[in-house]
PyMOL commands that place a pseudoatom at each C-alpha (Angstrom):
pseudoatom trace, name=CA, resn=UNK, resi=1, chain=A, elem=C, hetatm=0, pos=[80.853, 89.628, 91.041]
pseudoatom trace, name=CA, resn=UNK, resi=2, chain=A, elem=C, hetatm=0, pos=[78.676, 87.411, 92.985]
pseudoatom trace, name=CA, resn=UNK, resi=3, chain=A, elem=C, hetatm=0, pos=[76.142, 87.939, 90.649]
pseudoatom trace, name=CA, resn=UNK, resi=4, chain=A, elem=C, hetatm=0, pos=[77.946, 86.998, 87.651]
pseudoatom trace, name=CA, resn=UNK, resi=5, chain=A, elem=C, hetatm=0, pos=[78.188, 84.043, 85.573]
pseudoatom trace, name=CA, resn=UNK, resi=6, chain=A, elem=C, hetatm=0, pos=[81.977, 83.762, 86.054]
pseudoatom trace, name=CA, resn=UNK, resi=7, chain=A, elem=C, hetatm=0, pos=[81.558, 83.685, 89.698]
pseudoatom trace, name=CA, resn=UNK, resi=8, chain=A, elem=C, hetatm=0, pos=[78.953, 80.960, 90.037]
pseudoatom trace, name=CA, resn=UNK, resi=9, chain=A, elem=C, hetatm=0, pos=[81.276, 79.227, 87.423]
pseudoatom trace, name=CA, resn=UNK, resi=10, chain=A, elem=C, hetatm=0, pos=[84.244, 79.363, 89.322]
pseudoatom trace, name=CA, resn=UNK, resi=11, chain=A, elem=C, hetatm=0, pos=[82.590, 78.272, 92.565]
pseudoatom trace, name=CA, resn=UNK, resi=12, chain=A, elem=C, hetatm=0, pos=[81.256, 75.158, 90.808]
pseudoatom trace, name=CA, resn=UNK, resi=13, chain=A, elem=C, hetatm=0, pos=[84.328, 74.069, 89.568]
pseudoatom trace, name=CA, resn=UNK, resi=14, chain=A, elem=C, hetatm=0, pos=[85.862, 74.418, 92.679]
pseudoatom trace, name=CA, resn=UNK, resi=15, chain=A, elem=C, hetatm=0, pos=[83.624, 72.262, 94.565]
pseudoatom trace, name=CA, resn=UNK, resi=16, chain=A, elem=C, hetatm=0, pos=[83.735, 69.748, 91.850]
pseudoatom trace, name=CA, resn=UNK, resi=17, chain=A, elem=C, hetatm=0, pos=[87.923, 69.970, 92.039]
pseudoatom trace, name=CA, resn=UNK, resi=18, chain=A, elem=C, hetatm=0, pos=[87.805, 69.714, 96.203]
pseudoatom trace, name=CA, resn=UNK, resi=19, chain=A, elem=C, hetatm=0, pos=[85.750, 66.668, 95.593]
pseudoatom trace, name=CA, resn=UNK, resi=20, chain=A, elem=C, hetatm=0, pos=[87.992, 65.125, 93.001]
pseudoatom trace, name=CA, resn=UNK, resi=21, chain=A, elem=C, hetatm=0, pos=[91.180, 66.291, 95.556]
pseudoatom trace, name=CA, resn=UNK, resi=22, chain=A, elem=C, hetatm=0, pos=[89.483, 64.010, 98.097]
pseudoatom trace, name=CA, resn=UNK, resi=23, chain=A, elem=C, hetatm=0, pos=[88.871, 61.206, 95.907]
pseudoatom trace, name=CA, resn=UNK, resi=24, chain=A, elem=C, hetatm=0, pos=[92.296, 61.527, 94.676]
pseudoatom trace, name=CA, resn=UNK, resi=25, chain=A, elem=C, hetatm=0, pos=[93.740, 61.574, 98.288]
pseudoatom trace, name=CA, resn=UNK, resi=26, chain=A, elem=C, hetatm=0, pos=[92.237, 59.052, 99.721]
pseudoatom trace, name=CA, resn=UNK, resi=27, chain=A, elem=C, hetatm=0, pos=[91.237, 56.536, 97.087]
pseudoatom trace, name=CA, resn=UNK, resi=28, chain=A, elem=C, hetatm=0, pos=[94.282, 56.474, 94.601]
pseudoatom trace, name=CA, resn=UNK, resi=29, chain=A, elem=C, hetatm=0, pos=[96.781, 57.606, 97.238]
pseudoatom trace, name=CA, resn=UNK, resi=30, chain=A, elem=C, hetatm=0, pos=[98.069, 60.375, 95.338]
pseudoatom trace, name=CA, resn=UNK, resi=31, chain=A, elem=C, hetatm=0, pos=[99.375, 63.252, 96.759]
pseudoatom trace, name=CA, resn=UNK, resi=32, chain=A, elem=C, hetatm=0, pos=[101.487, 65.579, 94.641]
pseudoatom trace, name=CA, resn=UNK, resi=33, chain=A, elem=C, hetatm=0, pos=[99.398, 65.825, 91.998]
pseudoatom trace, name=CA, resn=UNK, resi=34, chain=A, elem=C, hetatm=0, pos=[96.016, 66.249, 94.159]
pseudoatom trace, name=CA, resn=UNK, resi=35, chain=A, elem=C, hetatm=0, pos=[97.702, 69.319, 96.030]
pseudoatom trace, name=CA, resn=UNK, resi=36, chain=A, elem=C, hetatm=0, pos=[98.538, 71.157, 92.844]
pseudoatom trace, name=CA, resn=UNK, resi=37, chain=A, elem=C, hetatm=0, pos=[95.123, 70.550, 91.133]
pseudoatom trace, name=CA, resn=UNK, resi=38, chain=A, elem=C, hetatm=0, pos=[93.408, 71.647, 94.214]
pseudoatom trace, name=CA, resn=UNK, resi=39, chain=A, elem=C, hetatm=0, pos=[95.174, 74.693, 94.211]
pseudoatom trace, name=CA, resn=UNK, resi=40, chain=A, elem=C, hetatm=0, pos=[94.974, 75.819, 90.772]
pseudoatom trace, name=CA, resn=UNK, resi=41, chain=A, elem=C, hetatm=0, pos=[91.299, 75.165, 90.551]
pseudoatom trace, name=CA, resn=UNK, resi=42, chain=A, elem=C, hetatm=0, pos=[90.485, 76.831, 93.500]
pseudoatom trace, name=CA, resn=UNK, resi=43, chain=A, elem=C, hetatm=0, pos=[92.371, 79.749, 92.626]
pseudoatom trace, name=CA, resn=UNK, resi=44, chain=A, elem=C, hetatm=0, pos=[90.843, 80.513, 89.239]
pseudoatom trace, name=CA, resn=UNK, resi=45, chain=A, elem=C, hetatm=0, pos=[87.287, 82.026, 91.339]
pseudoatom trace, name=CA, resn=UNK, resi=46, chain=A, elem=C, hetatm=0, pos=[89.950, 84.123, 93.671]
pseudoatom trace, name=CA, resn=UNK, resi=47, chain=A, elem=C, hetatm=0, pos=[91.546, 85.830, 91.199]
pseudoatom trace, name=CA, resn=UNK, resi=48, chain=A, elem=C, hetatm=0, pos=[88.465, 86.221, 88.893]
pseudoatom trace, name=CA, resn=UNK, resi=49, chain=A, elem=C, hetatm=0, pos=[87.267, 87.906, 92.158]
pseudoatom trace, name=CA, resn=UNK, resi=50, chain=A, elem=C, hetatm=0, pos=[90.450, 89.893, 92.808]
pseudoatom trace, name=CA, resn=UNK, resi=51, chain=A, elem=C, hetatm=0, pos=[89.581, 91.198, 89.336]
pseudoatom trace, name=CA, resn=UNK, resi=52, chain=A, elem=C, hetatm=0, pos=[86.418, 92.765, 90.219]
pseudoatom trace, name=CA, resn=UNK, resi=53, chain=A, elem=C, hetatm=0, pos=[88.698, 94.972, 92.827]
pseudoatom trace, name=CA, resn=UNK, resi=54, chain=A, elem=C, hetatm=0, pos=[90.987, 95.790, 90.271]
pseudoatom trace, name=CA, resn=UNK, resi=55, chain=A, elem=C, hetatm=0, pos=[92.628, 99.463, 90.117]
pseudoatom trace, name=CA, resn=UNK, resi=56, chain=A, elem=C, hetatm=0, pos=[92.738, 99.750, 86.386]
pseudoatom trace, name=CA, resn=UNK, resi=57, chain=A, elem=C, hetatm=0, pos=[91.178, 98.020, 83.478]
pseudoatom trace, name=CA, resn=UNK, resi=58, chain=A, elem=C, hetatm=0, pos=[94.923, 96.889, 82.584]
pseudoatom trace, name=CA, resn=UNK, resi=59, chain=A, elem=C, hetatm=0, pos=[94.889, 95.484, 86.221]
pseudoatom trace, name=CA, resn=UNK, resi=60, chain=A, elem=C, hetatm=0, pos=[91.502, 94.049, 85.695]
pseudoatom trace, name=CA, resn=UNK, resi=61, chain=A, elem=C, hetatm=0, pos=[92.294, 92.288, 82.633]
pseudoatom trace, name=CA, resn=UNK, resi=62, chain=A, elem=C, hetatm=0, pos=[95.912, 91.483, 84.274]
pseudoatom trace, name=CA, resn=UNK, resi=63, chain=A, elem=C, hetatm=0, pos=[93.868, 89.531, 86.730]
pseudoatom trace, name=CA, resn=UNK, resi=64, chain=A, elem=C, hetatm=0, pos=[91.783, 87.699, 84.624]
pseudoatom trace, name=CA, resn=UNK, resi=65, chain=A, elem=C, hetatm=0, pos=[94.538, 86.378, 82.664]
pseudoatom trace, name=CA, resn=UNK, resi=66, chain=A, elem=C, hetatm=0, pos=[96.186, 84.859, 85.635]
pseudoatom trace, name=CA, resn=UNK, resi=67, chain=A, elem=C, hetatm=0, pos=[92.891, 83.377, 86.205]
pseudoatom trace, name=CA, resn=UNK, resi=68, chain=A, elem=C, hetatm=0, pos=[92.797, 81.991, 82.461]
pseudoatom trace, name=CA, resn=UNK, resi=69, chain=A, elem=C, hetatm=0, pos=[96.501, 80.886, 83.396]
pseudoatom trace, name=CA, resn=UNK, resi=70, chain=A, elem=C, hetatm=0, pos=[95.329, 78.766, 86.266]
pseudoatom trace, name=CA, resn=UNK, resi=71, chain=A, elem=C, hetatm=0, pos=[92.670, 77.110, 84.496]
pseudoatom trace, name=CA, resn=UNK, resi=72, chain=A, elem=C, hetatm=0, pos=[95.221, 75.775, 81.927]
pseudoatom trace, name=CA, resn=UNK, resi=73, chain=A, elem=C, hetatm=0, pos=[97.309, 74.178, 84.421]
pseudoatom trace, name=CA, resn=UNK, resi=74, chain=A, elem=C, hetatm=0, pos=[94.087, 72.393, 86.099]
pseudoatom trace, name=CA, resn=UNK, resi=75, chain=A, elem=C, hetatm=0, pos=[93.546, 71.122, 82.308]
for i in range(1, 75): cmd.bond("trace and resi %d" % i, "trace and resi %d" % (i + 1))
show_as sticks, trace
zoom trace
């Protein structure tokens, strides 16, 4: 998957998320919020990777919809 589009993707938006974490953190003072947005935009790139290790194309697909789940809740 390192290769793939969804990959570099995913690894883009999750720098871009750390950095607005940080600025969230420790310029606006908020803390609730910044924890959960860090964590469900840095989890859409693991589980689009734990996809490519997937058992079964249900499982595969399975995967990627959790990944499509978290990048709702970022939004």
């Amino acid at each position: 998957m390192a290769d793939s589009i969804v990959a570099k993707k995913a690894f883009q938006f999750a720098i871009r998320i750390t950095k607005l974490y940080m600025y969230l953190k420790d310029q606006k003072q908020e803390f609730i919020l910044a924890k959960q947005l860090v964590r469900s935009g840095t989890s859409i790139g693991a589980n689009a990777e734990e996809a490519v290790a997937a058992q079964s194309k249900p499982d595969f697909i399975h995967k990627l919809h959790i990944a499509l789940k978290e990048a709702r809740e970022t939004s």
